[in-house]
Structure formats: C-alpha cells, structure tokens
N, C-alpha and C positions, 0 to 999 in steps of 0.2 A: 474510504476517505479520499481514495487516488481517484474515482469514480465522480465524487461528488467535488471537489477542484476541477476536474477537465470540462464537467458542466460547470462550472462559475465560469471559468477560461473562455469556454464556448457561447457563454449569456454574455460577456463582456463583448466580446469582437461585435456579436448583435448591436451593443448599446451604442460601439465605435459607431456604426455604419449607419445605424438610426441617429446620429447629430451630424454624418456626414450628408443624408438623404434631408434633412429640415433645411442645412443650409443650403443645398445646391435649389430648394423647392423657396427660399426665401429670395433669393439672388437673380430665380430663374423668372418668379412675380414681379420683384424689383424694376429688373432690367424691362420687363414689358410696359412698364406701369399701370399695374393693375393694383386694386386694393388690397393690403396682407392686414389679415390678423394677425401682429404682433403679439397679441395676450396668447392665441392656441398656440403657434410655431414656438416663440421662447420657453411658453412652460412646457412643453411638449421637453424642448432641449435640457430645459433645467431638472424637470427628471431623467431626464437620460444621465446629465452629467452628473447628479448624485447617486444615481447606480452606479456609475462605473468610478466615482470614489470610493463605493461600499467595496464595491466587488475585487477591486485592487488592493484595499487595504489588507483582505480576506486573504490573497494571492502573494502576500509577502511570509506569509506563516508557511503555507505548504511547496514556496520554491523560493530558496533562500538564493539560489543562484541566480536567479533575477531579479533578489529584490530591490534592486536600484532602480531597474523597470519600471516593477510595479508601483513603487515609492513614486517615480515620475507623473504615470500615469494617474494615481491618486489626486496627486498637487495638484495636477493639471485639469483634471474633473474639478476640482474645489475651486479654483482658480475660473473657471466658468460657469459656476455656479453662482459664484456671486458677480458676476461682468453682465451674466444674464437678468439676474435680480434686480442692480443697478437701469439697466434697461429698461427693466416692467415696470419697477417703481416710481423711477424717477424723468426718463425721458417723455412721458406725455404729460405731467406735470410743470415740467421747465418749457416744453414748446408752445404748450397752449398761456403761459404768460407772459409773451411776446420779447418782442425788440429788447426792452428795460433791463431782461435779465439773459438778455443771452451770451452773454461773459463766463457765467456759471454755467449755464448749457454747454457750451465750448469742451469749458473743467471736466465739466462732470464726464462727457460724451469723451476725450481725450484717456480719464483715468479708466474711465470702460472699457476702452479699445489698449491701453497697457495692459489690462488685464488677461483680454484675449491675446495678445499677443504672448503673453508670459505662459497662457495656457499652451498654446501651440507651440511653443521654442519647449514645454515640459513632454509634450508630446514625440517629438521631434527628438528628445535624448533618450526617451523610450524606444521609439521606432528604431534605432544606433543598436540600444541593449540589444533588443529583441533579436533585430538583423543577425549579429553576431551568431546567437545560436542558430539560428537557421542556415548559417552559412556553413555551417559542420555537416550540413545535410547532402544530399545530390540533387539531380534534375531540377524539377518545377520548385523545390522547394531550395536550391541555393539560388534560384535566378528571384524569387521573392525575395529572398533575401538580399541579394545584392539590391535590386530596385528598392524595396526598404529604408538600407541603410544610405540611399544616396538619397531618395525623399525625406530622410528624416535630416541631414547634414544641410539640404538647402533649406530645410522648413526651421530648425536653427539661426541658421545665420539669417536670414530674410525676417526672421518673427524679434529678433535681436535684435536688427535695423529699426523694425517698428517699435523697440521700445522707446529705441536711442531720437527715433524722427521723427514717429508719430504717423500721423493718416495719410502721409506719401506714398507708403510702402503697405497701404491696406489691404492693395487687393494681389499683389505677387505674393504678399505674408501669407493673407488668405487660403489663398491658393494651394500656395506649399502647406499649409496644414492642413486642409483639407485633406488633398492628394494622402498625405502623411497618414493621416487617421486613418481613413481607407485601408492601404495600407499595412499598418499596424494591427487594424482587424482582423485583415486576411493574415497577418502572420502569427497574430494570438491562436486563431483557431487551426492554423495547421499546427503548430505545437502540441495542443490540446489535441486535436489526430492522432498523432506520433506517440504519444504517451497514453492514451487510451487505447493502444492497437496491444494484442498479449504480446511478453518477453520470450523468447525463444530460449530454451534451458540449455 
C-alpha cells in the first residue's frame, strides 16, 4: 500500500510539471507570435489538472499529516480545471462575436483569470505544507525546502493580489505559480524518495 501512494506521489509531481511545461510552451508561442492551439495546450492541461485532483484527493487517506496539502492541491487542480474549461468553451465563442458583446467577454475572461489565480494562491499553501516537511530534512533537500516554501509565500500573496485587482498582477501571479508548481513537484517527489527508501531497524 506504502509502495503504491509513493507511486501516486511520484505520478503527481509528473502531472505538476507537465502543466508547468504546457504553460511555459503557451507563453513561450505567445510572446513570438506564433499560432497556438488553444484546443491541444488547454485540454492537454485540463487533464493534467484532473489528475492531479484524482491523485491528491487519493493522498489524503494515506498521509493524514499532510492532508491539508493535499486537500490544497486538490482544490487547486479543480479550480483549474474549470478556468481551463471556461477557456475552451467559452473564449472563441465570445471573440468571434465581436465589438457588441465584448462586455461579457471582459466578465467571462476576468472570472477565468480569478479562477486561476485562486488555483495558484491553493497551490502556493501547498508548496508552505509541503516545505515544512522537507525542512526537517538536511542538504539538497532542506535547501528545496526552504526555496519551496519562500515560492509558495510570494505565489500567495501575488495570486491574492490577482484576485483582489485582476489582470495587473497576471503575469508576476503567473509567474509565482508557476515557479511554485515546479517546485512543489520537485518537493512531492523527493518525499516520495524518502519514504520509499527501506527503514533501518
């Protein structure tokens, strides 16, 4: 059973780092201006972030001492799950009807972006838990730690702002959660390391 959590553990960090790689590959299109498919990159995301709601919620049964964590982590997967939804559904429907209704485009594009940001500030109190245990640790793995829990404090406060002010703070929000998720990846799976390594009697 301890065997089969360290691998969920270890398939999670995967999923963190696979929505960390779609957005830096969305961002990285963007900024060139080159053509994105929006349909591949989002759903590509949007299963990512329903994995790693499955897999979190999975993670609260077999580490109770985290499970505020993983509870985070959860929310914060569902919480992007539908910001990303919103997205596919609704944003080339509202663009392509021009001027008339772009009021509601605004709305819609505004609650979308609360969304994510609410994702990222869930993520960001995870990456705090997380930190915490790893800093019980030594070397490589208290200095993740510490890096961690200082990305996870500024991807709070910064994804906070965005809820509070909207598309000003997009892209340091961004940013910090991104960084954050990373991150929190790497810190899931060295846990999962640590605990899958045998106990010394």
């Amino acid at each position: 059973m301890e065997n089969a959590s360290n691998r969920a553990s270890q398939g999670l960090a995967v999923l963190l780092f696979s929505t960390v790689v779609t957005q830096i590959i969305y961002l990285t299109l963007s900024n060139a201006g080159a053509e994105i498919n929006r349909m591949v990159i989002w759903s590509a995301e949007a299963l990512a972030f329903m994995g790693i709601t499955i897999v979190a919620l999975s993670q609260i049964v077999h580490h109770a001492r985290l499970s505020l964590g993983w509870a985070a982590i959860a929310a914060g997967g569902l919480l992007n799950v539908i910001q990303v939804g919103i997205g596919l559904a609704m944003f080339g429907p509202l663009e392509e009807a021009g001027e008339a209704i772009a009021p509601v485009f605004k709305a819609v594009l505004a609650g979308a972006f609360f969304l994510y940001f609410a994702g990222k500030f869930l993520f960001g109190l995870a990456a705090i838990i997380i930190a915490a245990d790893l800093l019980r640790g030594a070397g490589a793995v208290k200095v993740i730690g510490a890096l961690t829990a200082i990305a996870g404090l500024a991807a709070m406060v910064l994804n906070l702002g965005g809820m509070a002010m909207g598309m000003a703070l997009v892209y340091p929000a961004g940013a910090s959660g991104t960084l954050t998720t990373l991150l929190l990846g790497v810190g899931i799976a060295m846990l999962a390391r640590q605990q899958s390594r045998p106990h010394r009697p």
